[in-house]
C-alpha positions in Angstrom: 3.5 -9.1 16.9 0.8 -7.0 18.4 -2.5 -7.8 16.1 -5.8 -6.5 16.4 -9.1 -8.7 15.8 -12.3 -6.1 15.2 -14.6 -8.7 14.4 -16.0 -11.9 16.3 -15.7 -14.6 14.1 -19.3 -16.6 14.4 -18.7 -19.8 15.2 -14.9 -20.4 14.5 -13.1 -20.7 11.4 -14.3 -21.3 8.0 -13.7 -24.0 5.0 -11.3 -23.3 2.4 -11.4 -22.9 -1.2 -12.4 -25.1 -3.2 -15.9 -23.8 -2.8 -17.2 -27.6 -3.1 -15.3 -28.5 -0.1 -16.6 -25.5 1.8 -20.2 -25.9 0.4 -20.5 -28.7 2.6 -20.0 -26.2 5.8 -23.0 -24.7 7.7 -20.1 -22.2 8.7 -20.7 -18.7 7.7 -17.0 -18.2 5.3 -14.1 -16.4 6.9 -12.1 -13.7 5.0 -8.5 -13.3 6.5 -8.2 -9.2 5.8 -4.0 -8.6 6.5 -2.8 -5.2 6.4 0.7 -3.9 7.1 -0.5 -0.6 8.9 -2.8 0.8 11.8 -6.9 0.5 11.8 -7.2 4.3 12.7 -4.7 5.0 9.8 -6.4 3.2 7.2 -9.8 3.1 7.5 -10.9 4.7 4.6 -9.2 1.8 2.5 -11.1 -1.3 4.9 -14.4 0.7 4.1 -13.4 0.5 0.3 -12.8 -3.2 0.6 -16.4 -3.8 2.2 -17.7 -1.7 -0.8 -16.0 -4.0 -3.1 -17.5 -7.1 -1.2 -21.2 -5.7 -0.8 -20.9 -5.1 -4.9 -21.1 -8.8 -5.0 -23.7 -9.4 -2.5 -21.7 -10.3 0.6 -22.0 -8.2 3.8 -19.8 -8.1 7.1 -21.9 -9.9 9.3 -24.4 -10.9 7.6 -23.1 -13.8 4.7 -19.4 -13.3 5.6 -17.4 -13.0 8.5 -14.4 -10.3 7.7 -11.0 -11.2 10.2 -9.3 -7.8 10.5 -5.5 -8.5 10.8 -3.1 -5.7 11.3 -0.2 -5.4 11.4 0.8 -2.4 12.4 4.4 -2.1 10.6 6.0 -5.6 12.4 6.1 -7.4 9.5 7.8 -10.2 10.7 4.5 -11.4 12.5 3.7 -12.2 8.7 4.8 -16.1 8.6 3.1 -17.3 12.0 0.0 -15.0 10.9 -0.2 -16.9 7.6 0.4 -20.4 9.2 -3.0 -19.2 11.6 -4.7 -18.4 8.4 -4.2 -21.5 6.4 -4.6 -23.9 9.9 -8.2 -22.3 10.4 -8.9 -22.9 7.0 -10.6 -19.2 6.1 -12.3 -19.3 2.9 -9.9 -16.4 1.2 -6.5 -14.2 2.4 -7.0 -10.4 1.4 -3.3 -8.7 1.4 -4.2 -5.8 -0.4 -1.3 -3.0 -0.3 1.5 -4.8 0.9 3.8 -7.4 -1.6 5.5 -9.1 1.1 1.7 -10.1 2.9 1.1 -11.6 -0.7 4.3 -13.0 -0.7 3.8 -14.7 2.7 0.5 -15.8 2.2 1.8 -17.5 -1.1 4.2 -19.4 0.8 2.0 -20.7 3.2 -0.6 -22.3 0.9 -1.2 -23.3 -2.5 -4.9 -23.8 -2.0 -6.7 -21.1 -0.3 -7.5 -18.0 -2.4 -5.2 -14.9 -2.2 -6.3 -11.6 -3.1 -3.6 -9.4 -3.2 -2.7 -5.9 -4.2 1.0 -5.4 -5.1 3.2 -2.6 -6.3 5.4 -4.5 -8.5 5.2 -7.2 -11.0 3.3 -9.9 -9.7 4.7 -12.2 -12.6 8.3 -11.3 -10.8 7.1 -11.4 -7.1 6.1 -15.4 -7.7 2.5 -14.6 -7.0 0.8 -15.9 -10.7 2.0 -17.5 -14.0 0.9 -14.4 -15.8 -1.3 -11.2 -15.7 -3.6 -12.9 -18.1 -3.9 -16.2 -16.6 -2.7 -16.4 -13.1 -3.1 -20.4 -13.0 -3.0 -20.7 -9.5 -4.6 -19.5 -6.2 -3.7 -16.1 -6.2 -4.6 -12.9 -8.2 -5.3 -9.2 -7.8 -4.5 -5.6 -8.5 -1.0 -4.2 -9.7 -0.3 -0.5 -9.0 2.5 0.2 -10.3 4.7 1.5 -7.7 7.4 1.0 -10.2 6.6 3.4 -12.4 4.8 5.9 -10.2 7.9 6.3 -8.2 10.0 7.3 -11.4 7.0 9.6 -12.1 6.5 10.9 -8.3 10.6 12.2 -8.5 9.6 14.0 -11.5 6.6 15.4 -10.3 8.6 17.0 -7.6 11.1 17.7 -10.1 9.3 19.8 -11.8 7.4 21.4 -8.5 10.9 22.5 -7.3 13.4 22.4 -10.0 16.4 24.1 -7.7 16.4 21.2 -5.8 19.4 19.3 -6.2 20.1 16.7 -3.4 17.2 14.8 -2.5 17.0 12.6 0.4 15.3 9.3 0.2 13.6 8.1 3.1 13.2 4.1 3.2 11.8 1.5 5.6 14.1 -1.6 5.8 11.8 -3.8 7.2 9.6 -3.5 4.3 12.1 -5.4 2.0 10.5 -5.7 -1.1 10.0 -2.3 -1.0 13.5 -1.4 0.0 15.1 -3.4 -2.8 12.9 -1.9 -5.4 13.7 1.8 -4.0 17.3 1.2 -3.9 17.0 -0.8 -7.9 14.8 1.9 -9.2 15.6 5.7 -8.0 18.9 5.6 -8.3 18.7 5.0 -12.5 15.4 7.8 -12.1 17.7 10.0 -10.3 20.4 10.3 -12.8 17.8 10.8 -15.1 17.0 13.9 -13.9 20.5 15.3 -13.0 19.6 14.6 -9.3 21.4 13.3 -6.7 20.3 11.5 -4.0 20.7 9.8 -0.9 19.3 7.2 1.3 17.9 7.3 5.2 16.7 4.5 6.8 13.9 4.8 9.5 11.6 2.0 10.7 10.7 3.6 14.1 9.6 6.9 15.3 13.2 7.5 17.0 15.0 6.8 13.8 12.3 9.1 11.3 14.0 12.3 14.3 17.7 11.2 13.8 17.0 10.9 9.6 15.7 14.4 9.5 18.7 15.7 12.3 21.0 14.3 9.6 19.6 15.4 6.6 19.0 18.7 7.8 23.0 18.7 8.7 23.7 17.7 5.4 21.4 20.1 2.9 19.3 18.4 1.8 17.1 20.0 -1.0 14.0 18.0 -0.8 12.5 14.9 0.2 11.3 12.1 -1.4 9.3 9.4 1.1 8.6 5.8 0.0 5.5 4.3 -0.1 5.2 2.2 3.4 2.4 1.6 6.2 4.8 3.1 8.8 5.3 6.4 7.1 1.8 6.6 6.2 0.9 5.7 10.4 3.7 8.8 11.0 2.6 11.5 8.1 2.0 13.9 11.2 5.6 13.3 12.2 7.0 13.7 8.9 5.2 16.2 7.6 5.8 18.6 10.8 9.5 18.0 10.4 9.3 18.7 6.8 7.8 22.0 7.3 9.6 23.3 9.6 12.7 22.4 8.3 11.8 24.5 5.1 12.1 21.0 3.1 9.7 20.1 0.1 8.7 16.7 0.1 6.7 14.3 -1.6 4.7 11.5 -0.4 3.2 8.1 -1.6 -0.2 8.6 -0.4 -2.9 11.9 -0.2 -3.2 11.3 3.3 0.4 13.0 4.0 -1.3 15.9 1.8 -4.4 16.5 3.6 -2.3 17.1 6.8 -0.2 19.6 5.7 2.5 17.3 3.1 3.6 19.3 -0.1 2.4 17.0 -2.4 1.9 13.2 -3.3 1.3 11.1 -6.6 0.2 7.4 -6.1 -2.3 5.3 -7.6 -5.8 5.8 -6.4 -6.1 3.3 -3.3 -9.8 3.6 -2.5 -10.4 2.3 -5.6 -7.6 -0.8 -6.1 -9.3 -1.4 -2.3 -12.5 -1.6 -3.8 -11.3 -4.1 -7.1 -9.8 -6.2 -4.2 -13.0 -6.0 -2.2 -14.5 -7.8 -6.1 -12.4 -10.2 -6.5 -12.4 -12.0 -3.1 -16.4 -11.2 -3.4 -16.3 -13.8 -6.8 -14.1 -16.0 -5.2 -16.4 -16.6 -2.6 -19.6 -16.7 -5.1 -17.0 -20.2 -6.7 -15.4 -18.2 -9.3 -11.6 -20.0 -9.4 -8.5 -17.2 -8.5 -6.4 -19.0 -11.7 -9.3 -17.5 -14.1 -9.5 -14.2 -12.7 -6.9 -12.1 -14.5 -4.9 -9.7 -12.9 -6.3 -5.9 -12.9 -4.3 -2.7 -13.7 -4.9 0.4 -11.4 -5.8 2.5 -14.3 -7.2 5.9 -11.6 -4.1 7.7 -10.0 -4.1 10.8 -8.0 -1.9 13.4 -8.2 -2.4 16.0 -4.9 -0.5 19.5 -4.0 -1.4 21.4 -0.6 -0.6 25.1 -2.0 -1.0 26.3 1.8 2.5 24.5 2.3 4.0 25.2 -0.9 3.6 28.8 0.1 5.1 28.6 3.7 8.0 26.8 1.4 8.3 29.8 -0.5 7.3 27.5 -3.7 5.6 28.9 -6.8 3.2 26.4 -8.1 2.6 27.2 -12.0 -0.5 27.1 -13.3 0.1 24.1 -15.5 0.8 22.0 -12.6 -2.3 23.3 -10.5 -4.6 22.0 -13.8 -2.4 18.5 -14.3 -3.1 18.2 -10.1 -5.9 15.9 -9.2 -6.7 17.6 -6.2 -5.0 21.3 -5.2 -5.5 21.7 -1.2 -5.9 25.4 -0.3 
């Protein structure tokens, strides 16, 4: 696992939670930050989290010590990561945006505080005993990626209603993803009167040999699953879509503001920002069991119409006023 450290921890690693326990340490407190994707990607989303954090009067540097982990799409380099974590002892694990970080993190302690923000149901996932009382070390943010992939296929549903077969682009290496993906769009697909079917792609190489075979096999439109690696290749993809003549939609507005037709996700900045909060409590002695889980309740819905008209798409007026954001 290749794993980049931007900040000098002062003076090695810090107590864990309880805060008691760490109270007793002259140590400034260590917060394990793990992210699936790139720094470079995905800095907008690690300022968010400091927002969150300085909300709560902690600042990088200054009364905390913030341990950038990422992991730029190997996500088996999750288990040995988490066993580092929990030996040093840092005072809380961030895993905002990715369910399996939560997910390892979980299994590798039962005492440290987890932050985590998770598309699916955390209840489901094993990460807390309920939304309302997680009654155990972790909590954090649900954003539905459940229900805003049903809603993202009718969004482009709607954007290009001719469009029959729709190819759906996976990561396997993202498993929980992948399993929800294959559980899900299927049942959203008939739905709709689509029909679709599935590429997999967890490396540059294989994102050129999806697109060669989808192309061969007429594909109407694209549908991309919410992953670090796509996100870390929207450049890729969204050149390839283009000039193939394929709509698409992505997870994330980042695919939009480089040239992607159009994306629907919940707002990230902001569940970046809640999770930012939370481990901010936690480290003022606030206990992760009493801290209910949040709802993203802000989503963004984003069409580029400078690619919807190289696409020879019509975007109606009624979709340009339901858009968050139209890119022109």
């Amino acid at each position: 696992m290749r794993r980049r450290d931007f900040v000098t921890l002062l003076g090695g690693g810090a107590a864990a939670w309880p805060l008691s326990a760490r109270a007793q340490q002259s140590l400034m407190p260590v917060v394990g930050f793990v992210h699936g994707g790139w720094p470079e990607t995905h800095a907008r989303r690690a300022a968010a989290f400091r927002k969150g954090l300085n909300e709560t009067g902690y600042v990088d540097g200054q009364n905390v010590a913030i341990e950038y982990h990422w992991l730029e799409g190997q996500y088996n380099g999750l288990p040995p990561l988490m066993a580092d974590l929990v030996r040093r002892r840092v005072a809380v694990i961030a895993a905002p945006g990715l369910s399996i970080s939560a997910q390892a993190a979980k299994a590798a302690t039962a005492t440290i505080p987890i932050v985590f923000g998770v598309g699916e149901d955390p209840v489901k996932l094993g990460l807390v005993a309920s939304l309302a009382r997680p009654n155990g070390n972790a909590t954090g943010i649900n954003f539905f990626a459940d229900e805003i992939n049903a809603k993202r296929l009718g969004l482009l549903h709607d954007l290009v209603p001719t469009a029959a077969r729709i190819a759906v682009l996976i990561n396997p290496t993202n498993t929980v993803s992948t399993e929800r993906t294959l559980r899900d769009i299927p049942e959203a697909a008939r739905a709709l009167g689509l029909q679709i079917q599935v590429f997999n792609a967890s490396t540059s190489r294989e994102i050129e040999a999806a697109f060669t075979t989808l192309v061969r096999d007429g594909a109407d439109a694209l549908f991309v699953i919410a992953d670090t690696f796509f996100v870390s290749r929207r450049v890729q993809l969204v050149t390839h879509a283009t000039r193939n003549g394929i709509p698409a939609s992505y997870s994330a507005r980042e695919f939009v503001e480089v040239g992607g037709l159009m994306s629907y996700a919940a707002d990230a900045l902001e569940m970046f920002r809640q999770a930012g909060g939370y481990t901010g409590q936690i480290l003022k002695g606030v206990n992760p069991a009493d801290l209910p889980v949040l709802q993203s309740t802000k989503f963004e819905f984003v069409i580029n119409l400078q690619t919807a008209r190289a696409l020879g798409i019509e975007v109606p007026n009624s979709m340009q006023l339901l858009a968050d954001e139209v890119i022109d």
